[in-house]
C-alpha positions as CSV (number, residue, x, y, z in Angstrom):
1,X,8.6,-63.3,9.6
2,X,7.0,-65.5,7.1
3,X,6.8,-69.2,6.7
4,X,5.7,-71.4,4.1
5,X,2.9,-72.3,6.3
6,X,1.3,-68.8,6.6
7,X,-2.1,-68.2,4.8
8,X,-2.0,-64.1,3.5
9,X,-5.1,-61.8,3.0
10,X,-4.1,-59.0,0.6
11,X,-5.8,-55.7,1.7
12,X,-6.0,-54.2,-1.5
13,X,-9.3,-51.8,-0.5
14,X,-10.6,-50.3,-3.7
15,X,-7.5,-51.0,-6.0
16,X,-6.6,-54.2,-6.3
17,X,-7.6,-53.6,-10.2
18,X,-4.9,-50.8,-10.6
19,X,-1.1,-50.2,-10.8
20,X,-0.5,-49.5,-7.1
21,X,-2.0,-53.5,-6.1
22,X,1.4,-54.2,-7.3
23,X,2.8,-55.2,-3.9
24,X,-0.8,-57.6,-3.8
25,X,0.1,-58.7,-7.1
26,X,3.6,-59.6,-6.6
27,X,2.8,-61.6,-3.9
28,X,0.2,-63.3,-4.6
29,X,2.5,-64.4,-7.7
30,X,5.7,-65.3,-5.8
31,X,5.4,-65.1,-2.1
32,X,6.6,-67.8,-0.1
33,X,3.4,-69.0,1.6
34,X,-0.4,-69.0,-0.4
35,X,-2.6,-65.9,-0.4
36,X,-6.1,-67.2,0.2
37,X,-8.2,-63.8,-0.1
38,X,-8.0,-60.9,-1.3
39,X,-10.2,-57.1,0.5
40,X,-11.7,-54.8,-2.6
41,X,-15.1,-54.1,-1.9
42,X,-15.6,-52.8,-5.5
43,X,-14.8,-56.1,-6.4
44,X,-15.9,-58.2,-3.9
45,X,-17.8,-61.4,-5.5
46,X,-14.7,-61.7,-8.3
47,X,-11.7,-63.4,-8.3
48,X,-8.2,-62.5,-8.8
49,X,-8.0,-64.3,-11.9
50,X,-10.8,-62.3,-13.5
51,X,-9.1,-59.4,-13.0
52,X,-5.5,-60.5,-13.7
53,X,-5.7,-63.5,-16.4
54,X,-2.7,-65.4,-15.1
55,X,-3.5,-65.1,-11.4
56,X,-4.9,-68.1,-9.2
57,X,-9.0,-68.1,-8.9
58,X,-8.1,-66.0,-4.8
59,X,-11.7,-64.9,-3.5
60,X,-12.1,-60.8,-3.3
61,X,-14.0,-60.1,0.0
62,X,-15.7,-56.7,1.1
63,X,-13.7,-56.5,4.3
64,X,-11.5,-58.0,6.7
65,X,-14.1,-59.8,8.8
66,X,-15.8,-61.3,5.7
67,X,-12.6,-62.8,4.6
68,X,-11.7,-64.1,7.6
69,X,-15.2,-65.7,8.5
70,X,-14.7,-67.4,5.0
71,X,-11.2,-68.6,5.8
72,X,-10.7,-69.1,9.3
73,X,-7.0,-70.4,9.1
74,X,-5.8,-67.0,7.8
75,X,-3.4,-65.6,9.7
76,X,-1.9,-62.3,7.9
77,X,-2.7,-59.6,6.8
78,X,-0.5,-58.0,4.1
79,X,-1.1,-54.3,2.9
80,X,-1.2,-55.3,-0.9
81,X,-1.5,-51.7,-2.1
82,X,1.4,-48.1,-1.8
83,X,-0.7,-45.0,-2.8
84,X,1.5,-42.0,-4.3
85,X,4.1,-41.3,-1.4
86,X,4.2,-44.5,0.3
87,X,2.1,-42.9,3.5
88,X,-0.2,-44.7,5.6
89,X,-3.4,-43.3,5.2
90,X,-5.7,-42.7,8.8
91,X,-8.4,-44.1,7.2
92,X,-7.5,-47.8,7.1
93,X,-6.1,-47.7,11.2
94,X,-9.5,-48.7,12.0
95,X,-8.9,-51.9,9.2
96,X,-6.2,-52.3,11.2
97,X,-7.7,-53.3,14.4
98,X,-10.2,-55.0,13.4
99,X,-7.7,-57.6,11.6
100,X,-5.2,-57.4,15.0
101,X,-8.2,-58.4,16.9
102,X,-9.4,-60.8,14.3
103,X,-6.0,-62.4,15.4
104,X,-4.7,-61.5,12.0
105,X,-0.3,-60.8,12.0
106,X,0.4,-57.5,9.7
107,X,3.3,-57.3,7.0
108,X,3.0,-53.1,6.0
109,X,5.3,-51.9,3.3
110,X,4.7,-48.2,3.3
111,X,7.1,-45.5,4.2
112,X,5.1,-44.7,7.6
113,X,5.7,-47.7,10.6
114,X,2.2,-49.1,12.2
115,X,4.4,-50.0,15.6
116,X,4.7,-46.2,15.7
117,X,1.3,-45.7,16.5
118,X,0.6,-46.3,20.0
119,X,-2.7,-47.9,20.1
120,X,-1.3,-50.5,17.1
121,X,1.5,-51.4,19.0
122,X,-0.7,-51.8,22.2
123,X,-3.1,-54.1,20.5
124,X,-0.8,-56.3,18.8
125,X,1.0,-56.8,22.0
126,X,-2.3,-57.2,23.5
127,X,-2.7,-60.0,20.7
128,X,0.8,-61.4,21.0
129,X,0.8,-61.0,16.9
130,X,3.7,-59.6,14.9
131,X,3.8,-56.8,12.8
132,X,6.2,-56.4,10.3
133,X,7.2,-52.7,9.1
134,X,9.0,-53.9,5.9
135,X,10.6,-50.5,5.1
136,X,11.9,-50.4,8.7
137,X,15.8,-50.8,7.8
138,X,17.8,-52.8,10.3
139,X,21.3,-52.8,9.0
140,X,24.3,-51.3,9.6
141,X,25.0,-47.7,8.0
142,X,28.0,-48.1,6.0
143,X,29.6,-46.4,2.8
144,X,30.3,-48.1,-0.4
145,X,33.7,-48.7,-1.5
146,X,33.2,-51.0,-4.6
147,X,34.0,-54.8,-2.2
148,X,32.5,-56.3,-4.7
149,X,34.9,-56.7,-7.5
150,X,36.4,-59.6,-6.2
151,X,33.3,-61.3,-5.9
152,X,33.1,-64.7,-8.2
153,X,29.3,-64.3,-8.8
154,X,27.9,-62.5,-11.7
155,X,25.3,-59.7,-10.8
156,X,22.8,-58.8,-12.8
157,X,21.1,-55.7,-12.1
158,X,17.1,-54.6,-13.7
159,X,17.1,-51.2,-15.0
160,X,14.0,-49.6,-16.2
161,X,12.7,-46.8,-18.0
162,X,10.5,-46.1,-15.7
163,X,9.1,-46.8,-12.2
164,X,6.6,-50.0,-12.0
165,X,7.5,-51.3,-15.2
166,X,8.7,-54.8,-13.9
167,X,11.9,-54.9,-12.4
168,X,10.8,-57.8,-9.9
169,X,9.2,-60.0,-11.5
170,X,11.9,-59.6,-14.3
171,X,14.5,-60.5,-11.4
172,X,12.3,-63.1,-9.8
173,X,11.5,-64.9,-13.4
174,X,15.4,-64.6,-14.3
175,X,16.3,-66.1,-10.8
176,X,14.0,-69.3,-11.8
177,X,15.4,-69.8,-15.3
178,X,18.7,-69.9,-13.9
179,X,17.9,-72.0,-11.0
180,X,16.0,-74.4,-14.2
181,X,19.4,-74.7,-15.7
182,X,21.3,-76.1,-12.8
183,X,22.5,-73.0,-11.9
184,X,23.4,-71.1,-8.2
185,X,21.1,-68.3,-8.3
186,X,20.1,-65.7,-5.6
187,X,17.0,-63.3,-6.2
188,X,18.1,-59.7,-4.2
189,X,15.2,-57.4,-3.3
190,X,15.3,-54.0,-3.0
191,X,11.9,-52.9,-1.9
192,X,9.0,-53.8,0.4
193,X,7.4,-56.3,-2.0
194,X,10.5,-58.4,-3.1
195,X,11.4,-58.0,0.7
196,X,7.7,-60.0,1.6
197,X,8.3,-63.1,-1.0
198,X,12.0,-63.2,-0.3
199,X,11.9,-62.4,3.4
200,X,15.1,-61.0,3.0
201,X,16.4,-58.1,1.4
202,X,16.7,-54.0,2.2
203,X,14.5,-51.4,1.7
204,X,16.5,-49.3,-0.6
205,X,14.4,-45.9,-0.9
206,X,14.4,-45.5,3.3
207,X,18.5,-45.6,3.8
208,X,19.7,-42.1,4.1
209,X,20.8,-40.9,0.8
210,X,25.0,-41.8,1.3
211,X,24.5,-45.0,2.6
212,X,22.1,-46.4,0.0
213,X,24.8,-47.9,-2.3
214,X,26.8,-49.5,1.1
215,X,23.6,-50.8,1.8
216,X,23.6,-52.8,-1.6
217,X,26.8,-53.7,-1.0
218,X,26.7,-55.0,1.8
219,X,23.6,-57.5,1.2
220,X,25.6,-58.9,-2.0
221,X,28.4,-59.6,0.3
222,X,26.4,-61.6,2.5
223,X,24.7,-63.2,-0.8
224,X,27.9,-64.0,-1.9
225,X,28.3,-66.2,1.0
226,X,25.7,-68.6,-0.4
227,X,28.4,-69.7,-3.1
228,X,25.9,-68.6,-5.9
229,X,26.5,-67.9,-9.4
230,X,24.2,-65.1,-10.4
231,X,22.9,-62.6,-8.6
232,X,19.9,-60.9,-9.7
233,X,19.3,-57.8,-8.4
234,X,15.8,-55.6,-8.3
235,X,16.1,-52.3,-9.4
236,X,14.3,-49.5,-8.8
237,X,13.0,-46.3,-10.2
238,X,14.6,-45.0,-13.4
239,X,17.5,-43.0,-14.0
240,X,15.8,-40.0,-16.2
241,X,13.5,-39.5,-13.2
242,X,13.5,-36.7,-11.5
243,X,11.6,-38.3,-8.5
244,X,13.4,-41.1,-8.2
245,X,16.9,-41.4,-10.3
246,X,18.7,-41.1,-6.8
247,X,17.5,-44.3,-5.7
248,X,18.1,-45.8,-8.9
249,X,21.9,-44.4,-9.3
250,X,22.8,-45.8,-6.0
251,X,21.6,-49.3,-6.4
252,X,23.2,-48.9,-9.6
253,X,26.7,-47.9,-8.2
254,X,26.3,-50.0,-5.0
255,X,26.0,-53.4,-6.3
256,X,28.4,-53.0,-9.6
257,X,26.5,-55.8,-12.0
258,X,28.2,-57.3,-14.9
259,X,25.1,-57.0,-17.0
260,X,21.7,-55.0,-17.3
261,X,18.4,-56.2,-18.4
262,X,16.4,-52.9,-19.5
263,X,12.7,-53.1,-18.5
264,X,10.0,-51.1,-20.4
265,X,6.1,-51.1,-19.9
266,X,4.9,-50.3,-23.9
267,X,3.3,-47.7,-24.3
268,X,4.6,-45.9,-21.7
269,X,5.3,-42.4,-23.6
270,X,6.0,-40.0,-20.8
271,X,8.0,-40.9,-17.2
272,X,5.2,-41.3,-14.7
273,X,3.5,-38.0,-13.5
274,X,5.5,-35.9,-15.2
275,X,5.9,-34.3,-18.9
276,X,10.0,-36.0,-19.3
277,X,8.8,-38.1,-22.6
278,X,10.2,-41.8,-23.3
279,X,11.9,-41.2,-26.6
280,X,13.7,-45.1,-27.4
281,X,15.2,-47.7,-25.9
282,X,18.1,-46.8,-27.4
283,X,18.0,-43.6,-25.4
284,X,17.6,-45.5,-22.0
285,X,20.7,-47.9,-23.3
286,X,23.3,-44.8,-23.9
287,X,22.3,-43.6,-20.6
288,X,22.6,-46.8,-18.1
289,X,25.9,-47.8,-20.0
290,X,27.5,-44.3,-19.9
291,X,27.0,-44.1,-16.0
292,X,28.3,-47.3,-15.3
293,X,31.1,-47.1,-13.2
294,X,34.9,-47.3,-14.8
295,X,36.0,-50.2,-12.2
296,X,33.4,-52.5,-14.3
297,X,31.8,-51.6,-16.8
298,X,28.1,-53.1,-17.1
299,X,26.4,-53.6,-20.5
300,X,22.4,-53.8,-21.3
301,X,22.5,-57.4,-22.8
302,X,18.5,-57.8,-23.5
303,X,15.3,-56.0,-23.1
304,X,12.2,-57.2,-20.7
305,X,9.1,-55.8,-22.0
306,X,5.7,-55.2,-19.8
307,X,2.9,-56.4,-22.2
308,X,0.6,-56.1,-19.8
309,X,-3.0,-55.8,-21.7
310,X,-2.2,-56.9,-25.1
311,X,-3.2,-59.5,-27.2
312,X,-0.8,-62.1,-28.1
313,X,-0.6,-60.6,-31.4
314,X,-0.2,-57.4,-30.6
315,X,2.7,-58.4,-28.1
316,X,5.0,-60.1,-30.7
317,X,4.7,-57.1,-32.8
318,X,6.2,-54.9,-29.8
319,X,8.7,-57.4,-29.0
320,X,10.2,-57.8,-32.6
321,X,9.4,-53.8,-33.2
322,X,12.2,-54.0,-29.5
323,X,14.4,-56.0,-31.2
324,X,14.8,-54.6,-34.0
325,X,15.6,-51.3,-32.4
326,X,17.8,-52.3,-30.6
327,X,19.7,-55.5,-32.3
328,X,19.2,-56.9,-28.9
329,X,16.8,-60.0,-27.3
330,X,13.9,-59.2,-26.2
331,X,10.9,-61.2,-24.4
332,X,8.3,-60.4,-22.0
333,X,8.9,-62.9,-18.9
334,X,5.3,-63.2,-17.3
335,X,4.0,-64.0,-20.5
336,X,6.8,-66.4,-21.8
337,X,9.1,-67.3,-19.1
338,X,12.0,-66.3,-18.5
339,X,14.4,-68.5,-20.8
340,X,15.3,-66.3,-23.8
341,X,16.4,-63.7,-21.6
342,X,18.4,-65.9,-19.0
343,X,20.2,-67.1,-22.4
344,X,21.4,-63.8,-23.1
345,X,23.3,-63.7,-19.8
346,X,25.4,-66.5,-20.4
């Protein structure tokens, strides 16, 4: 759907400075084609880089028209944030149509599809502009059967203890260090955000619940036909979770990596929105190894650490606090690359 040559607004109305502008984020970040604005009217006047210190200087607007009056050559619109749920809330249809007659193409990652709305699907057409229902899943429905032991690529898989705690970019900034060091190297997404800056990928938490791990499986057999060496795959959710370990176990299962790199947001003591407390690292590690499947079993070789808000300081005391749990290497990739823990792959 996308092209190098796209220009992206993120709507990010009244969060982009929270956890759920994550999609936004991500994007803006890796996407394959520039985001030139970004919609918060509580921010509006600010750029992305004085809310995030290692994002580009991207203009906040008030609105949609505002944005689009100030860049012209915009030509998508991308819903940058998922409130709890993944639904579609009624009150941004009208935002909608006012970017669909602005001529603006829409990429939506929630759970609930904009071309099932009448009057959105009318308009666009109206328009002749695309919109792109990220979650909508467009593969076959098979069953796993573990294909992919035969497979010459290694696959890596991002495990977390939690949800939002870095799993993509972890993948994403793995998939560049490898590619740095000459090697073949294939970034899989799993969800709606590393589906928008791959523009390939499956929407892992809308498969029905047997085909989710086929589903894996089958997009690493068509990776595999890219003659890569690594495979990184996103993960999702966390395995503890009551809300979302299903998701998590199936990718886990489906795509049967060689290695895992454990992510962890500090200070994260408690799973998010509920009371199941984070006790170790250690804890997460007995876990993901112990439900690894006997055809292959997969090991956590390092730890990627979310940082996010600390000083400098204060990071490399969490990262050797990590590693000295542990015994294994730990880094945080946004804020040092991700080199250290490519080398622990290899």
């Amino acid at each position: 759907m996308l092209s190098s040559k796209n220009k992206v607004i993120i709507y990010a109305q009244d969060s982009f400075a929270v956890e759920s502008a994550k999609t936004g984020v991500g994007f803006i970040r890796y996407g394959i084609c520039e985001a030139v604005g970004i919609v918060d009217r509580k921010l509006a006047g600010k750029t992305a880089k004085d809310i995030i210190f290692d994002l580009p200087a991207i203009p906040i607007f008030e609105s949609i028209e505002s944005a689009k009056s100030k860049i012209p050559d915009s030509d998508v619109l991308l819903i940058g944030i998922a409130p709890a749920g993944g639904k579609f809330p009624t009150e941004w249809i009208s935002d909608i149509k006012k970017a669909i007659n602005l001529n603006l193409n829409i990429i939506n990652g929630l759970h609930d599809f904009l071309e099932n709305i009448p009057e959105i699907k009318e308009l666009a057409n109206k328009q002749k502009i695309f919109v792109w229902d990220v979650r909508k899943f467009q593969g076959d429905l098979v069953v796993a059967n573990a294909r992919l032991l035969d497979l010459p690529m290694q696959i890596v898989l991002t495990v977390g203890t939690d949800a939002a705690v870095g799993k993509m970019t972890v993948s994403l900034e793995l998939t560049k260090a490898a590619r740095k060091n000459n090697f073949q190297a294939e970034f899989v997404a799993t969800g709606q955000t590393g589906m928008m800056i791959s523009g390939d990928g499956i929407p892992i938490d809308a498969i029905i619940g047997d085909f989710m791990a086929g589903a894996i499986e089958q997009q690493l057999l068509k990776v595999t036909k890219k003659k890569c060496d690594l495979a990184f795959v996103e993960g999702q959710g966390s395995i503890l979770h009551p809300a979302w370990s299903g998701v998590t176990l199936a990718l886990y299962h489906g795509s049967l990596p060689h290695k895992l790199i454990l992510c962890h947001k500090v200070g994260n003591k408690y799973l998010k929105n509920t009371k199941v407390e984070i006790k170790s690292l250690n804890q997460f590690i007995k876990v993901y190894e112990s439900v690894s499947l006997p055809l292959r079993k997969a090991k956590v070789v390092s730890i990627a650490l979310n940082t996010y808000g600390l000083t400098n300081e204060q990071a490399n005391d969490a990262i050797k606090k990590a590693e000295d749990e542990t015994g294994l290497p730990v880094d945080d990739v946004v804020r040092n690359s991700g080199e250290k823990l490519f080398y622990s792959l290899t």
